[in-house]
Gaussian input, Z-matrix of N, CA and C with variables (Angstrom, degrees):
# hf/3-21g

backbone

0 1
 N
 C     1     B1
 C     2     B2     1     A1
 N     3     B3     2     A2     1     D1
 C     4     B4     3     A3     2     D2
 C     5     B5     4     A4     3     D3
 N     6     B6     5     A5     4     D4
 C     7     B7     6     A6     5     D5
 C     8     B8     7     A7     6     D6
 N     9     B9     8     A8     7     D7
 C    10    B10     9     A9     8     D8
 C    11    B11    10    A10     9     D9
 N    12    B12    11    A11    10    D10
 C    13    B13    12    A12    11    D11
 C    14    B14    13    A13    12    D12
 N    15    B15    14    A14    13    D13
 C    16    B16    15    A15    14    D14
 C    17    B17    16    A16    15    D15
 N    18    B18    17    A17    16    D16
 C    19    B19    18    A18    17    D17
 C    20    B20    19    A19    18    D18
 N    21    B21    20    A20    19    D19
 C    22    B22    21    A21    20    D20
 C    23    B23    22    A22    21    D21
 N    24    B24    23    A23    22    D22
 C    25    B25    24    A24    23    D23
 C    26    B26    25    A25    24    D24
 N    27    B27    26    A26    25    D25
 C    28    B28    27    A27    26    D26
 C    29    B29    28    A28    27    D27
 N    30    B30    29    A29    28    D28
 C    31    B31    30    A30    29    D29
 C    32    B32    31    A31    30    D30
 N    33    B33    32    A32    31    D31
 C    34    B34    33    A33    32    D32
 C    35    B35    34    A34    33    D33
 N    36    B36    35    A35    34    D34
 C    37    B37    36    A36    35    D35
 C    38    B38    37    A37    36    D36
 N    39    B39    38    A38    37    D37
 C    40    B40    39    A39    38    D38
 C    41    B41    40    A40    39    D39
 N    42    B42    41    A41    40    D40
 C    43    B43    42    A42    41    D41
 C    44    B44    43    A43    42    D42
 N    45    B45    44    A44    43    D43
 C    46    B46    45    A45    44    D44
 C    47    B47    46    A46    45    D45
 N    48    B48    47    A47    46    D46
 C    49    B49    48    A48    47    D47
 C    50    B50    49    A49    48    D48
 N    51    B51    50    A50    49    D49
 C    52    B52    51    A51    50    D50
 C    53    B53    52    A52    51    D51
 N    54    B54    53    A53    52    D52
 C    55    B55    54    A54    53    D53
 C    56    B56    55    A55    54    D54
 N    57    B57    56    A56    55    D55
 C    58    B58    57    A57    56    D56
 C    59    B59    58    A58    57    D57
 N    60    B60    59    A59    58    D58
 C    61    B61    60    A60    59    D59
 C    62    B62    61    A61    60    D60
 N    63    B63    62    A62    61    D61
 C    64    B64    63    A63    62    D62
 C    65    B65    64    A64    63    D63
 N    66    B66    65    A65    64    D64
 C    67    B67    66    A66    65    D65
 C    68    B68    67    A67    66    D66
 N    69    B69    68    A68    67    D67
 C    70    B70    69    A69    68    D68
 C    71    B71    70    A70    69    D69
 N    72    B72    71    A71    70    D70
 C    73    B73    72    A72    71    D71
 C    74    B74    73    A73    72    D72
 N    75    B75    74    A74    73    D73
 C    76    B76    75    A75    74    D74
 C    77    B77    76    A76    75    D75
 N    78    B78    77    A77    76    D76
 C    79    B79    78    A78    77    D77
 C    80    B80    79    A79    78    D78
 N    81    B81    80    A80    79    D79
 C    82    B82    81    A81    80    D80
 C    83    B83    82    A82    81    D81
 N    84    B84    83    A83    82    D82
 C    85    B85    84    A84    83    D83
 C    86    B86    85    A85    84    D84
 N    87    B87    86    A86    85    D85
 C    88    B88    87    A87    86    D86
 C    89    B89    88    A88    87    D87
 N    90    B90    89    A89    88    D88
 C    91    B91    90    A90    89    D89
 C    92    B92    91    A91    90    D90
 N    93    B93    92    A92    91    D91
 C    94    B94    93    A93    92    D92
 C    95    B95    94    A94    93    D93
 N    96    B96    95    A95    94    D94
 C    97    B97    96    A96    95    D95
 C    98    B98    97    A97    96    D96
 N    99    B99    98    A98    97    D97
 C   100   B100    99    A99    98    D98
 C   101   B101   100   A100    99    D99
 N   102   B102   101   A101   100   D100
 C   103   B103   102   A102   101   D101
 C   104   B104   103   A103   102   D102
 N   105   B105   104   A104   103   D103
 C   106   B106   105   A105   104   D104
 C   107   B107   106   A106   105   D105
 N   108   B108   107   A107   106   D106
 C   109   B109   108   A108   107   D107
 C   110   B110   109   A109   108   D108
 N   111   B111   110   A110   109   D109
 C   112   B112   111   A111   110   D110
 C   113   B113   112   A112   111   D111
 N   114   B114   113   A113   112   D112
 C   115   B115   114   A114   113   D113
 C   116   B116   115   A115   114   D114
 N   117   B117   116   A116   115   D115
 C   118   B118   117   A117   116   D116
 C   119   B119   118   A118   117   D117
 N   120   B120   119   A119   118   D118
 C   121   B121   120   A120   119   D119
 C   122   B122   121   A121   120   D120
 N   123   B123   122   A122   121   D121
 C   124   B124   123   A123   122   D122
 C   125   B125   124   A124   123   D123
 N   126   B126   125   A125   124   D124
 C   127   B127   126   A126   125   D125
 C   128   B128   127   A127   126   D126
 N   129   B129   128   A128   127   D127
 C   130   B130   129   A129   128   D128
 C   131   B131   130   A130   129   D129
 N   132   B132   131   A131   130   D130
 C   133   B133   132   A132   131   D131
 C   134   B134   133   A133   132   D132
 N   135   B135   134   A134   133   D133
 C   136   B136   135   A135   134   D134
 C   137   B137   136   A136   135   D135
 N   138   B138   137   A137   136   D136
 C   139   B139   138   A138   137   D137
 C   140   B140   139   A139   138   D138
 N   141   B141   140   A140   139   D139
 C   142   B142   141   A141   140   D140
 C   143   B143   142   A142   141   D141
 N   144   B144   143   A143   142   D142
 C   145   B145   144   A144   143   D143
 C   146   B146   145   A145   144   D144
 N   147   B147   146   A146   145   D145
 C   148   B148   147   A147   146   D146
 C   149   B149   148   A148   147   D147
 N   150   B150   149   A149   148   D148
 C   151   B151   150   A150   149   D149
 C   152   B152   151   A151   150   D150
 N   153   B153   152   A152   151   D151
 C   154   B154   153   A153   152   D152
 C   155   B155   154   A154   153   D153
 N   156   B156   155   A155   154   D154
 C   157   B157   156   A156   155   D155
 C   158   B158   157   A157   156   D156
 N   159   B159   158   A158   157   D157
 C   160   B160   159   A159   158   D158
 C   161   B161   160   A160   159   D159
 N   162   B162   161   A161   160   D160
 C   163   B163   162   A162   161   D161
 C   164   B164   163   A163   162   D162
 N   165   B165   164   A164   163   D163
 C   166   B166   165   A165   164   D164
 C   167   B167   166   A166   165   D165
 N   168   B168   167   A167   166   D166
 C   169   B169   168   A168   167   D167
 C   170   B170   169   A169   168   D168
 N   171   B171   170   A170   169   D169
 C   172   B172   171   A171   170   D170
 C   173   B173   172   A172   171   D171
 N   174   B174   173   A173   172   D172
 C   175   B175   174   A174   173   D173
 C   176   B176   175   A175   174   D174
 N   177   B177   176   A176   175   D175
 C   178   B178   177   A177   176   D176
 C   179   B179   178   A178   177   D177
 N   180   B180   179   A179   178   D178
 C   181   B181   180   A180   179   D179
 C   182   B182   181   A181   180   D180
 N   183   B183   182   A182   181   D181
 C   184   B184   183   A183   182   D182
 C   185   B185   184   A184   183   D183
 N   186   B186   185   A185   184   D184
 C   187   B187   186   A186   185   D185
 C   188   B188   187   A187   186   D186

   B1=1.4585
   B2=1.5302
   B3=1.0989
   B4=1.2890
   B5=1.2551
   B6=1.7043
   B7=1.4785
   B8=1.6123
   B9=1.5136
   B10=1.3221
   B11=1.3839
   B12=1.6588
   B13=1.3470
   B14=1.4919
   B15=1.3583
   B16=1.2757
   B17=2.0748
   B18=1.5716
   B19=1.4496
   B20=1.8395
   B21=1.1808
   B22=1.7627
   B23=1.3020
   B24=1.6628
   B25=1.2676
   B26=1.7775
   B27=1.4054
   B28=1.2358
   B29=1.7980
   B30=1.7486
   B31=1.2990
   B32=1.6793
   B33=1.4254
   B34=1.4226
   B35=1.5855
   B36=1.3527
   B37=1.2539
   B38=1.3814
   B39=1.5421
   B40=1.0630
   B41=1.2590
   B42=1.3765
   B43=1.4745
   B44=2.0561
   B45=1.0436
   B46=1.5592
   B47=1.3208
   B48=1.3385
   B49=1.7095
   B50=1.3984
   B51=1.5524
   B52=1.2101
   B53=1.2778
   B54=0.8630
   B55=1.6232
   B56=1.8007
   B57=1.3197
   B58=1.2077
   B59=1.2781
   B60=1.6521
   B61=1.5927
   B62=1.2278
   B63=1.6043
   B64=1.4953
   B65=1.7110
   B66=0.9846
   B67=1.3562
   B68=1.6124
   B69=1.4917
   B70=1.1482
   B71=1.8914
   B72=0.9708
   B73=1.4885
   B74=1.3153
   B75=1.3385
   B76=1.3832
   B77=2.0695
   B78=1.0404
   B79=1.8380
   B80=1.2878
   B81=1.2684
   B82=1.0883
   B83=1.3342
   B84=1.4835
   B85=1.6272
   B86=1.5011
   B87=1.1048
   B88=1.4760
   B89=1.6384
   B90=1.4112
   B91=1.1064
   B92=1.7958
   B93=1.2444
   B94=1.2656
   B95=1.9827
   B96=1.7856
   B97=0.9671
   B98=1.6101
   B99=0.6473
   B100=1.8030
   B101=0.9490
   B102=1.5708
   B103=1.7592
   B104=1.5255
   B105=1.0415
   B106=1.4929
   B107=1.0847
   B108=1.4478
   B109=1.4492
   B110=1.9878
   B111=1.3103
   B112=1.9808
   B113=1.6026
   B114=1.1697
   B115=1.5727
   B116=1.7389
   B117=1.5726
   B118=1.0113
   B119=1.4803
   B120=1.8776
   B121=1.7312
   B122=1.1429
   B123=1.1139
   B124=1.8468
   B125=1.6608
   B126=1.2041
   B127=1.6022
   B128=1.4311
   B129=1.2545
   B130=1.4064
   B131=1.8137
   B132=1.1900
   B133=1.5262
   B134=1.8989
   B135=1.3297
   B136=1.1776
   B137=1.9144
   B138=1.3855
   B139=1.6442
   B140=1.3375
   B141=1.4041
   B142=1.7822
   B143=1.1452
   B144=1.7409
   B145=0.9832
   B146=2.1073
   B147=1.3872
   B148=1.7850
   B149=1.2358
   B150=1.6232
   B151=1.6913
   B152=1.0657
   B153=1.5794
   B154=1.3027
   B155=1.7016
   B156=1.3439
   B157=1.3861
   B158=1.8971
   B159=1.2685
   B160=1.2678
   B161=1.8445
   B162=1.3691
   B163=1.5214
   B164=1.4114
   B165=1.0008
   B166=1.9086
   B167=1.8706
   B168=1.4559
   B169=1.3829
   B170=1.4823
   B171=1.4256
   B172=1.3837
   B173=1.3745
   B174=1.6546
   B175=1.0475
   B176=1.7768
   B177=0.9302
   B178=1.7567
   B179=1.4607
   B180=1.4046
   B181=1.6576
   B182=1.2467
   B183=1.4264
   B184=1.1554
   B185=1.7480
   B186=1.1712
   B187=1.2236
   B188=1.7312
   A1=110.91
   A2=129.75
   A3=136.64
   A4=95.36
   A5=137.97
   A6=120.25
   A7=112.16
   A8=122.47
   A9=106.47
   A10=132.54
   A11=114.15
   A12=102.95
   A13=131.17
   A14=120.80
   A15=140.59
   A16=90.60
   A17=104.33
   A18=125.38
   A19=87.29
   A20=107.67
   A21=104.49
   A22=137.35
   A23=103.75
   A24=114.76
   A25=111.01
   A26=106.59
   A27=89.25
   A28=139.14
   A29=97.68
   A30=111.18
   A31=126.80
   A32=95.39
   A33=111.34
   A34=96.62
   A35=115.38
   A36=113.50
   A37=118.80
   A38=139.24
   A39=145.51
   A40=99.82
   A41=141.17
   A42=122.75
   A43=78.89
   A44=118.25
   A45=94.23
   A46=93.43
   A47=125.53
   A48=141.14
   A49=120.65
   A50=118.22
   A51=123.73
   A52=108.03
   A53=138.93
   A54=142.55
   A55=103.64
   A56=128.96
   A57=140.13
   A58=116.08
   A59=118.62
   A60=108.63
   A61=114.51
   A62=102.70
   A63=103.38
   A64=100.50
   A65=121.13
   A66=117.84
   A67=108.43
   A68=108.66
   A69=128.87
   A70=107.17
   A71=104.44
   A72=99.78
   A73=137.16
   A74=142.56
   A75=145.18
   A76=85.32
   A77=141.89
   A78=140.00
   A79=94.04
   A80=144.39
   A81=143.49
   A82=145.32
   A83=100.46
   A84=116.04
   A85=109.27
   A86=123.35
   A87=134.55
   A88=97.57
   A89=131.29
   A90=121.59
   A91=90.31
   A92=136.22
   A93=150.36
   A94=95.10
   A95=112.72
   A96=126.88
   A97=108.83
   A98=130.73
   A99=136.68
   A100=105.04
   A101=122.51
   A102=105.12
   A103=124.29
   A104=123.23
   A105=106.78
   A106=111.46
   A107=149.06
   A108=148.60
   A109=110.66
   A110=81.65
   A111=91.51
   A112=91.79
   A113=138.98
   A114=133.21
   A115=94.19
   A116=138.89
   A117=135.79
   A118=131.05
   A119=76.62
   A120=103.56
   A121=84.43
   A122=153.85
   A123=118.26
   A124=87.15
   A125=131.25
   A126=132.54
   A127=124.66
   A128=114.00
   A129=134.76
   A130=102.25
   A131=96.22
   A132=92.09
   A133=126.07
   A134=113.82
   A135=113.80
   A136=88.18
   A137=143.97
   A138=127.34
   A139=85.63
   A140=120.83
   A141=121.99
   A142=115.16
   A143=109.92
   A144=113.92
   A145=127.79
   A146=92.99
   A147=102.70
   A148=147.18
   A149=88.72
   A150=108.67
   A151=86.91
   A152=149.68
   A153=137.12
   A154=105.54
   A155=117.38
   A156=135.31
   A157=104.00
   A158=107.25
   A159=105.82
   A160=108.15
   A161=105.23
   A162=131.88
   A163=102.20
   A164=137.30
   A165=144.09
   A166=82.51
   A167=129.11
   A168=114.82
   A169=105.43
   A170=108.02
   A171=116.88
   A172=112.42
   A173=118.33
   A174=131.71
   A175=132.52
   A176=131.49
   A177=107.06
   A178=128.78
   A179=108.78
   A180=93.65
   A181=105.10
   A182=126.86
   A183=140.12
   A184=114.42
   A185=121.55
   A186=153.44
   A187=99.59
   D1=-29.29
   D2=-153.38
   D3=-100.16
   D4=-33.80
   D5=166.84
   D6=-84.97
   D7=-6.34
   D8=150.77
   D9=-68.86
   D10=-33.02
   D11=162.72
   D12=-73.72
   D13=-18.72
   D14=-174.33
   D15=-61.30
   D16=-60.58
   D17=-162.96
   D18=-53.27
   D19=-57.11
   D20=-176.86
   D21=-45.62
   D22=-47.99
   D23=168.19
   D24=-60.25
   D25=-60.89
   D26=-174.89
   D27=-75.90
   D28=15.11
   D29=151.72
   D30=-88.73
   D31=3.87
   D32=-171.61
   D33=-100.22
   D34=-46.91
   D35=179.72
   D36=-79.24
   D37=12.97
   D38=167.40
   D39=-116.38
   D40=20.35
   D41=-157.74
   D42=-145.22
   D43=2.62
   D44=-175.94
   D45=-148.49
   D46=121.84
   D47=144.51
   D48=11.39
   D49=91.31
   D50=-173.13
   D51=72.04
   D52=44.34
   D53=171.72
   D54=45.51
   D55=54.60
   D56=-171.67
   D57=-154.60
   D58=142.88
   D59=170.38
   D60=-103.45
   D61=143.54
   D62=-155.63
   D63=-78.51
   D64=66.17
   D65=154.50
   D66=-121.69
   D67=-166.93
   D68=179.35
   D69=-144.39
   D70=141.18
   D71=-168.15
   D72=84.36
   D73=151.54
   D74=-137.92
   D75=-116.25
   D76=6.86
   D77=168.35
   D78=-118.76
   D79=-46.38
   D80=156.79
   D81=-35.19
   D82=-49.87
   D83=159.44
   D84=-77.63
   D85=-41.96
   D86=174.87
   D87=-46.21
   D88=-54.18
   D89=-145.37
   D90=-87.76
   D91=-43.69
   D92=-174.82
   D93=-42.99
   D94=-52.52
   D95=-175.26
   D96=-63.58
   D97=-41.32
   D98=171.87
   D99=-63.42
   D100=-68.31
   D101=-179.79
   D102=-80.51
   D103=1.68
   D104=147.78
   D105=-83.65
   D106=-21.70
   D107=163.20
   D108=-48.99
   D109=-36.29
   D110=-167.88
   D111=-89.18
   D112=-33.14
   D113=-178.92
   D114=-69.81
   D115=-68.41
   D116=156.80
   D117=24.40
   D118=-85.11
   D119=168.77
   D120=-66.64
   D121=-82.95
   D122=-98.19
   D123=-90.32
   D124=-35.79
   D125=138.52
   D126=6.97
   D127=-77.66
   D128=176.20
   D129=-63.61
   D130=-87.65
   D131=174.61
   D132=-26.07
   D133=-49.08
   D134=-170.92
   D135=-70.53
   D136=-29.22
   D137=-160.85
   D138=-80.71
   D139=-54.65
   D140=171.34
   D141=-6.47
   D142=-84.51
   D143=-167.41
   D144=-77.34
   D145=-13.96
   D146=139.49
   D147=-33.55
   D148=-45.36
   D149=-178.64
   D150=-92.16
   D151=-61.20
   D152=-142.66
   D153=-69.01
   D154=-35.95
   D155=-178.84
   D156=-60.67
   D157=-47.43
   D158=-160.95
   D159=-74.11
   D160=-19.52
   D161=-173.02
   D162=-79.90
   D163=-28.46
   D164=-142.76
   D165=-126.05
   D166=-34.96
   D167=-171.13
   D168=-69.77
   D169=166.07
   D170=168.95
   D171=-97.83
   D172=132.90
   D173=170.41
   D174=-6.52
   D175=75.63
   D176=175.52
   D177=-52.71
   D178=133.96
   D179=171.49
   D180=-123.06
   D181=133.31
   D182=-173.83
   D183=-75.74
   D184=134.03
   D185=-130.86
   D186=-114.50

C-alpha cells in the first residue's frame, strides 16, 4: 500500500504546476484530489475493459 501511495503522490507532483495543486484551501484541494483519483480510475477501467473486449472477440483472419 505504501508504494501505491508513494507512486500517487508523485504522479501528483509531476502532474500539477510547480509541484502544487492549484487550489487554495483544505475542500478545494480535497476536491482537485478526488477527481484526479476518479479520472485515474475511469483510466484504468476503460484499458480493462479493452483487454477484456479484445479477449471475448473472435480472431481476424486476413484476407
Amino acid at each position: 500500500m505504501r508504494a501505491d501511495t508513494e507512486s500517487l503522490n508523485a504522479q501528483f507532483e509531476r502532474a500539477f504546476y510547480n509541484r502544487r495543486l492549484p487550489a487554495w484551501g483544505l475542500h478545494n484541494q480535497t476536491v482537485i484530489v478526488l477527481m484526479a483519483a476518479l479520472a485515474q480510475n475511469a483510466w484504468a477501467r476503460h484499458t480493462w475493459q479493452r483487454a477484456i473486449d479484445r479477449q471475448q472477440s473472435p480472431p481476424q483472419i486476413a484476407a
